[in-house]
FIDREN-509545 format. One record per residue (C-alpha): residue number from 1; residue in three letters; chain; x, y, z. Coordinates in Angstrom, 1 decimal. Example, Ala and Ser with C-alpha at 12.3 -4.5 7.8 and 13.67 -1.06 7.14 Angstrom:
<nodes>
+-----+--------+--------+--------+--------+--------+
: num : residu : chaine :     px :     py :     pz :
+-----+--------+--------+--------+--------+--------+
:   1 :    ALA :      A :   12.3 :   -4.5 :    7.8 :
:   2 :    SER :      A :   13.7 :   -1.1 :    7.1 :
+-----+--------+--------+--------+--------+--------+
</nodes>
This chain:
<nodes>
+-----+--------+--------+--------+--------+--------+
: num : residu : chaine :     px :     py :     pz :
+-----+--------+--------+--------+--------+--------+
:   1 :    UNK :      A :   -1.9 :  -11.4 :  -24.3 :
:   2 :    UNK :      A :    1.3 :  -10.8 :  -24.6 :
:   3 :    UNK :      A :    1.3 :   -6.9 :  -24.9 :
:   4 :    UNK :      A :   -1.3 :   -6.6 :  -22.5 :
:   5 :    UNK :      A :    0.8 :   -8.4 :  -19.4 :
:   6 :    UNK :      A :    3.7 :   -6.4 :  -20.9 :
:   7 :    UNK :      A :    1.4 :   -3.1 :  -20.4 :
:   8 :    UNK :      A :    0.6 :   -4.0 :  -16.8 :
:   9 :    UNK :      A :    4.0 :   -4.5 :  -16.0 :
:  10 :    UNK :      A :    5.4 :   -0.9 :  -17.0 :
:  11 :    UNK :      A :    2.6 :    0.7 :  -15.6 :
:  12 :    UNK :      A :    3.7 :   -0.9 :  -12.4 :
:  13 :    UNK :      A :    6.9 :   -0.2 :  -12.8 :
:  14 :    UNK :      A :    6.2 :    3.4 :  -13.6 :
:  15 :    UNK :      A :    3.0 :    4.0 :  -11.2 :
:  16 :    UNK :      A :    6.2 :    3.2 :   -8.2 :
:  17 :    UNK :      A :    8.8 :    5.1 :   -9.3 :
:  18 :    UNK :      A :    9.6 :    7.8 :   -6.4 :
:  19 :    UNK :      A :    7.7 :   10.6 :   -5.8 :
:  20 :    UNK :      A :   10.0 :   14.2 :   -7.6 :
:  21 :    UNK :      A :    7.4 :   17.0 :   -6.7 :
:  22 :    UNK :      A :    8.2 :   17.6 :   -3.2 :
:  23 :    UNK :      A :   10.2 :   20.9 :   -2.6 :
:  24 :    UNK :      A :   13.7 :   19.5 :   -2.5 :
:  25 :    UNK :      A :   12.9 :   18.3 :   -5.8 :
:  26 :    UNK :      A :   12.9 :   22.0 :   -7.0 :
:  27 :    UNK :      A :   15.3 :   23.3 :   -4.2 :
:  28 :    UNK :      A :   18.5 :   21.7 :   -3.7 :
:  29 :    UNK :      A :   21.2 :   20.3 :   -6.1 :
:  30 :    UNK :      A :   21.1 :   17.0 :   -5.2 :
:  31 :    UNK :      A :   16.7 :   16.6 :   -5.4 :
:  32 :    UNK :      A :   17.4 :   18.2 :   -9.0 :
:  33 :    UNK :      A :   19.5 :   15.4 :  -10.0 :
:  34 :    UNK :      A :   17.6 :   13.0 :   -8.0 :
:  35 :    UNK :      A :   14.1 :   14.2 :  -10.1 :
:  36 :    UNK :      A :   15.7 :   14.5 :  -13.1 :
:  37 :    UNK :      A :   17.3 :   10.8 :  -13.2 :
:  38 :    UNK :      A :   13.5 :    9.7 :  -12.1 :
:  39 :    UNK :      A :   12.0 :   11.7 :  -15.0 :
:  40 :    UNK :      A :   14.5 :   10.5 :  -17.1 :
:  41 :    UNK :      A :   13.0 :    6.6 :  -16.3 :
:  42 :    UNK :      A :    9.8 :    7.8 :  -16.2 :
:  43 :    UNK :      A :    9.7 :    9.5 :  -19.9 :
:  44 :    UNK :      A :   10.5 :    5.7 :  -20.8 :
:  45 :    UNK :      A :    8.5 :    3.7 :  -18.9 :
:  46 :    UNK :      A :    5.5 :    6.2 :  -20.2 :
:  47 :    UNK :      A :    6.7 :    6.0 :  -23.8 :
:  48 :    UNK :      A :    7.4 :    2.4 :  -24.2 :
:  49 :    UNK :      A :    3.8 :    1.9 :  -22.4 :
:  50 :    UNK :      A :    1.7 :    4.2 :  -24.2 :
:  51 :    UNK :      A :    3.4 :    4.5 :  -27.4 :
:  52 :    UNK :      A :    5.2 :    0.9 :  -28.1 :
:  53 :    UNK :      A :    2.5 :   -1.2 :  -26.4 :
:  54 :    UNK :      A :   -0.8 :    0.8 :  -27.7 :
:  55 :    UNK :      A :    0.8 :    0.9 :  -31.2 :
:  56 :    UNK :      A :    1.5 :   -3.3 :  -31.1 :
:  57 :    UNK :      A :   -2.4 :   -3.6 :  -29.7 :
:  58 :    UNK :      A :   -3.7 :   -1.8 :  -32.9 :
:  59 :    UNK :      A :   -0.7 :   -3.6 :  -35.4 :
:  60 :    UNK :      A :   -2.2 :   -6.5 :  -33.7 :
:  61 :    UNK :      A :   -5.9 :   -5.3 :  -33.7 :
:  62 :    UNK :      A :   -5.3 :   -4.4 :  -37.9 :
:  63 :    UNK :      A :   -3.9 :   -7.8 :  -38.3 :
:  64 :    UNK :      A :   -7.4 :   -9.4 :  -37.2 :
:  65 :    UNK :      A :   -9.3 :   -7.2 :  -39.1 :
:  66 :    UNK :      A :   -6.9 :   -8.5 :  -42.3 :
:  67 :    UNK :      A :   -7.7 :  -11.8 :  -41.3 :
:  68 :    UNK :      A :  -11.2 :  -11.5 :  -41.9 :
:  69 :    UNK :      A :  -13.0 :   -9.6 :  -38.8 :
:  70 :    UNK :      A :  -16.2 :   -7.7 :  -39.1 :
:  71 :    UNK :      A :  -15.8 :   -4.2 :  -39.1 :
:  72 :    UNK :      A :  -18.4 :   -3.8 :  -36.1 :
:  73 :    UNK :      A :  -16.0 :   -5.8 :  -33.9 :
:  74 :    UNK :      A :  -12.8 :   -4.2 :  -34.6 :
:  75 :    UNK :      A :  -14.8 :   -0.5 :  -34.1 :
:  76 :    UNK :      A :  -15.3 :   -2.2 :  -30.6 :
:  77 :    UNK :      A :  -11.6 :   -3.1 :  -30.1 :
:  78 :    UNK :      A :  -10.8 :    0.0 :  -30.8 :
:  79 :    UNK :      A :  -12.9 :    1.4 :  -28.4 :
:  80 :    UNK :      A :  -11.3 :   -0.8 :  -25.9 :
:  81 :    UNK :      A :   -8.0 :    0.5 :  -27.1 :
:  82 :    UNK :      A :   -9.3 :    4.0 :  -26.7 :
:  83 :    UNK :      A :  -10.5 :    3.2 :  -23.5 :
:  84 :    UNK :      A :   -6.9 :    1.6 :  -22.2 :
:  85 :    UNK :      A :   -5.3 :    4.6 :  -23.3 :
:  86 :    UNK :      A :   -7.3 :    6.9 :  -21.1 :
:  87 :    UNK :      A :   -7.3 :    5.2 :  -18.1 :
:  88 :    UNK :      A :   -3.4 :    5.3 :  -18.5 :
:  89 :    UNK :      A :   -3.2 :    8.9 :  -18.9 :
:  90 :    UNK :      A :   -5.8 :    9.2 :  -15.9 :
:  91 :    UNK :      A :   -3.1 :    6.8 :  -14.0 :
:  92 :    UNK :      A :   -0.6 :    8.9 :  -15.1 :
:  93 :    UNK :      A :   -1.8 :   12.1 :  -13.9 :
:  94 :    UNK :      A :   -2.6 :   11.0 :  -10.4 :
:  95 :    UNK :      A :    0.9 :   10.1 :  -10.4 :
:  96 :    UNK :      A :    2.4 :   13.5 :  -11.8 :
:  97 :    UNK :      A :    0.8 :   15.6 :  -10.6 :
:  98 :    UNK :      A :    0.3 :   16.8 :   -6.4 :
:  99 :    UNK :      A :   -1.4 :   19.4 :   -4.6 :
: 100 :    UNK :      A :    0.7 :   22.7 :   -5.5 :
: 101 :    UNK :      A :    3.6 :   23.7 :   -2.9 :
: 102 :    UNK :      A :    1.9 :   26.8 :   -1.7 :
: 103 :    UNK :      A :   -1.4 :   25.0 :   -0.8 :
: 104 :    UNK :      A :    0.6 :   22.2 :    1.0 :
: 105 :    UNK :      A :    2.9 :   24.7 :    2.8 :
: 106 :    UNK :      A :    0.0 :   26.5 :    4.2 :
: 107 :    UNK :      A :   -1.9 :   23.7 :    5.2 :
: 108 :    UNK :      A :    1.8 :   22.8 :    7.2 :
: 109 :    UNK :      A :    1.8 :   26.3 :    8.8 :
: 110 :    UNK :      A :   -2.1 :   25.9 :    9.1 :
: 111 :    UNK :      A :   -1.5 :   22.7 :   11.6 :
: 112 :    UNK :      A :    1.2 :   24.3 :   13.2 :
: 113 :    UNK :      A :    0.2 :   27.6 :   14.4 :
: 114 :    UNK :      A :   -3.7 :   27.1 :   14.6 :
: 115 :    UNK :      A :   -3.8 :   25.0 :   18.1 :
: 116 :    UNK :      A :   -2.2 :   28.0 :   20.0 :
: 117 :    UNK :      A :   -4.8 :   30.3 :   18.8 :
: 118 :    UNK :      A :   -7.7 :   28.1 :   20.6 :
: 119 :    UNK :      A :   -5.2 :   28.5 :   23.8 :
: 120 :    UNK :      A :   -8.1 :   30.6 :   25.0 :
: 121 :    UNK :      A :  -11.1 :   28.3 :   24.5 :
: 122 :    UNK :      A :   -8.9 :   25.5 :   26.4 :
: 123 :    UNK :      A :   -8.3 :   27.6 :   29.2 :
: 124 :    UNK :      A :  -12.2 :   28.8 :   29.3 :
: 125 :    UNK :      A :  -12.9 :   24.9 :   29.3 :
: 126 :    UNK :      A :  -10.3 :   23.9 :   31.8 :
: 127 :    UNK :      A :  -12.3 :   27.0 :   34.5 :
: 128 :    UNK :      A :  -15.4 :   26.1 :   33.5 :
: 129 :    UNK :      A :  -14.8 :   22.2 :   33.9 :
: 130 :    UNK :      A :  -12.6 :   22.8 :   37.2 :
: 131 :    UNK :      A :  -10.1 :   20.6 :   35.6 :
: 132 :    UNK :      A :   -6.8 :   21.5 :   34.1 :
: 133 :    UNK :      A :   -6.2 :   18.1 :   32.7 :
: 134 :    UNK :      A :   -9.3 :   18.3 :   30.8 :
: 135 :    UNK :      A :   -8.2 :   21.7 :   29.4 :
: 136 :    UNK :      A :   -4.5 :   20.2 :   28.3 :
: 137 :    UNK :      A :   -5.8 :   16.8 :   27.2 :
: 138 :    UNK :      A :   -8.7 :   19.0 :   24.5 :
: 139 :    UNK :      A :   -5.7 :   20.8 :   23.2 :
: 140 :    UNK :      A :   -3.2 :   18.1 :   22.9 :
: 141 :    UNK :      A :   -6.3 :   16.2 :   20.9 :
: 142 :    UNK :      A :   -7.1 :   19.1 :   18.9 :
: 143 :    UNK :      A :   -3.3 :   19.4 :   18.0 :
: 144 :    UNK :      A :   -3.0 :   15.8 :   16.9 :
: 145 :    UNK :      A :   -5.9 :   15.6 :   15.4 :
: 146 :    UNK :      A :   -5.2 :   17.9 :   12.9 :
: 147 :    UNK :      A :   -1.4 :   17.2 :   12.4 :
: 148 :    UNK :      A :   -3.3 :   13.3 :   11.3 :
: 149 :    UNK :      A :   -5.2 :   15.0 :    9.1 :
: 150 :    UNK :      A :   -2.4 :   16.1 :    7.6 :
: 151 :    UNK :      A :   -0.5 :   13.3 :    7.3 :
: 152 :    UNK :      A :   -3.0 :   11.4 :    5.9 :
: 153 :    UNK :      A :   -3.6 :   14.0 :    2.8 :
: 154 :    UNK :      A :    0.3 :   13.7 :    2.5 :
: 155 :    UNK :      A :   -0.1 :   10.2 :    2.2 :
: 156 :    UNK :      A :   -3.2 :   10.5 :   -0.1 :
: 157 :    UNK :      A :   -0.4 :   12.8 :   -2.6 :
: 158 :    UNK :      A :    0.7 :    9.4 :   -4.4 :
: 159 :    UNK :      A :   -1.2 :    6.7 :   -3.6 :
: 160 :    UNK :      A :    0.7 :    4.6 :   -5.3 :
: 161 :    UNK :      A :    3.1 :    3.2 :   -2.4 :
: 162 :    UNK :      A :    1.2 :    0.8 :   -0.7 :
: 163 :    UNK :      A :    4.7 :   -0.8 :    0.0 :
: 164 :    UNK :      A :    5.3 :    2.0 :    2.4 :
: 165 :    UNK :      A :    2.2 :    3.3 :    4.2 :
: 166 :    UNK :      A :   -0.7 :    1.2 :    4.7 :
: 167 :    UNK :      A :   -3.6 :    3.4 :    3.0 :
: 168 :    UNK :      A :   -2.7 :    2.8 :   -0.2 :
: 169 :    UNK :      A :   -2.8 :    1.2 :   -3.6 :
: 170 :    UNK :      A :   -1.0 :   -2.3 :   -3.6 :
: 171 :    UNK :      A :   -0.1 :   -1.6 :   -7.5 :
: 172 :    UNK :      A :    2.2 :   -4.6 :   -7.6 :
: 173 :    UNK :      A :   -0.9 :   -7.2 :   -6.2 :
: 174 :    UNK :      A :   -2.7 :   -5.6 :   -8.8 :
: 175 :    UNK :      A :   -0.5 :   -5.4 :  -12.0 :
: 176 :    UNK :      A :    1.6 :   -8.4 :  -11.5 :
: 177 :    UNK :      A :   -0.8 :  -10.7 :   -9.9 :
: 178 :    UNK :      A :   -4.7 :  -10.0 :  -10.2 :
: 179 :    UNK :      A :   -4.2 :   -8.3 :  -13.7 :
: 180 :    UNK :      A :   -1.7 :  -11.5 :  -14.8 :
: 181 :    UNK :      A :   -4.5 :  -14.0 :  -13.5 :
: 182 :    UNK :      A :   -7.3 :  -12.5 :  -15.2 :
: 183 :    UNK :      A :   -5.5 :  -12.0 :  -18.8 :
: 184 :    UNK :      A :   -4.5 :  -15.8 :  -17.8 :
: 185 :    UNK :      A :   -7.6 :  -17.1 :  -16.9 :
: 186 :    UNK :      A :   -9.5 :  -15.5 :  -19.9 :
: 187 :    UNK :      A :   -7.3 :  -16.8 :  -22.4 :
: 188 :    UNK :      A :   -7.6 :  -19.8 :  -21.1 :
: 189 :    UNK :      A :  -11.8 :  -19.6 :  -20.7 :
: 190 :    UNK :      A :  -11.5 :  -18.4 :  -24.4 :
: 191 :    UNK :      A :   -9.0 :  -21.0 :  -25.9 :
: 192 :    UNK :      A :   -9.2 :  -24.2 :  -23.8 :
: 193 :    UNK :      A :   -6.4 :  -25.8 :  -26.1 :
: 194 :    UNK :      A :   -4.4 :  -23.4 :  -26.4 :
: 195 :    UNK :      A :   -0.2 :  -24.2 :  -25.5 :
: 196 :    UNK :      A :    0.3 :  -22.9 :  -22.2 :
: 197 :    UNK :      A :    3.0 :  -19.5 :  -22.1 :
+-----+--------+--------+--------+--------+--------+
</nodes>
């Protein structure tokens, strides 16, 4: 139980550790240091997780077996172990890794410069309508419409700071309190007598 609340609480501290991929990351002197120090922590937090932690979970999985567990239900530990593993390294990718610089630059130039190319259509609407306001309010629409869209696949990038925009993943309410609960609650479902932590 013990490793496995320690487990959640390293991947939450390392699923909301800042974000180092954006371009001043690679650009100036100061995002350097600034990703560097954060990948520093990181490489920590994501060894003492998946190394220290899995390796105690199968010390702790062999020590069962020792005691006297079939061999059928430590094959299905260890597929549970396997299992852990992956979903960390799925976790951990999200986290790493963004949608490459050139793709999000040109999708920031994209947002930028497209609405003045439909200039035209707005202008053919705004004759056809007999109503300049209708023509200026399509394009201001069209204009903000798409700069949202952007924003909200920026957001999307690391959806790991709930704490900062509202469409995302509340990592803390799930590591530290629904992930505690439930390893609480099922210990206490499986060992009624057992000493309270």
């Amino acid at each position: 139980l013990t490793e496995l609340i320690s487990i959640g609480d390293e991947l939450y501290r390392f699923l909301t550790l800042p974000t180092t991929s954006r371009s001043r990351h690679r650009v100036t002197k100061r995002g350097r240091h600034e990703a560097a120090r954060t990948a520093e922590v990181a490489y920590r937090l994501y060894d003492s997780l998946y190394t220290t932690r899995m390796i105690n979970v199968a010390n702790l999985g062999e020590f069962i077996k020792n005691a006297g567990l079939p061999s059928g239900e430590v094959s299905r530990i260890r597929q549970y172990e396997r299992f852990i593993g992956e979903a960390i390294e799925n976790l951990r990718m999200i986290k790493s890794y963004r949608t490459p610089q050139t793709l999000r630059s040109f999708a920031r130039l994209f947002t930028t410069l497209l609405p003045p190319f439909f200039a035209p259509t707005f202008a053919e609407l705004a004759i056809n309508v007999g109503s300049m306001a209708i023509g200026i309010t399509f394009a201001v629409i069209t204009a903000l419409c798409l700069n949202a869209l952007l924003e909200g696949v920026e957001i999307l990038e690391d959806p790991f700071v709930a704490f900062v925009t509202l469409d995302g993943i509340d990592v803390r309410e799930e590591f530290e309190v629904l992930h505690w609960q439930q390893l609480v609650n099922a210990r206490n479902y499986v060992f009624p007598r057992a000493k309270p932590d």
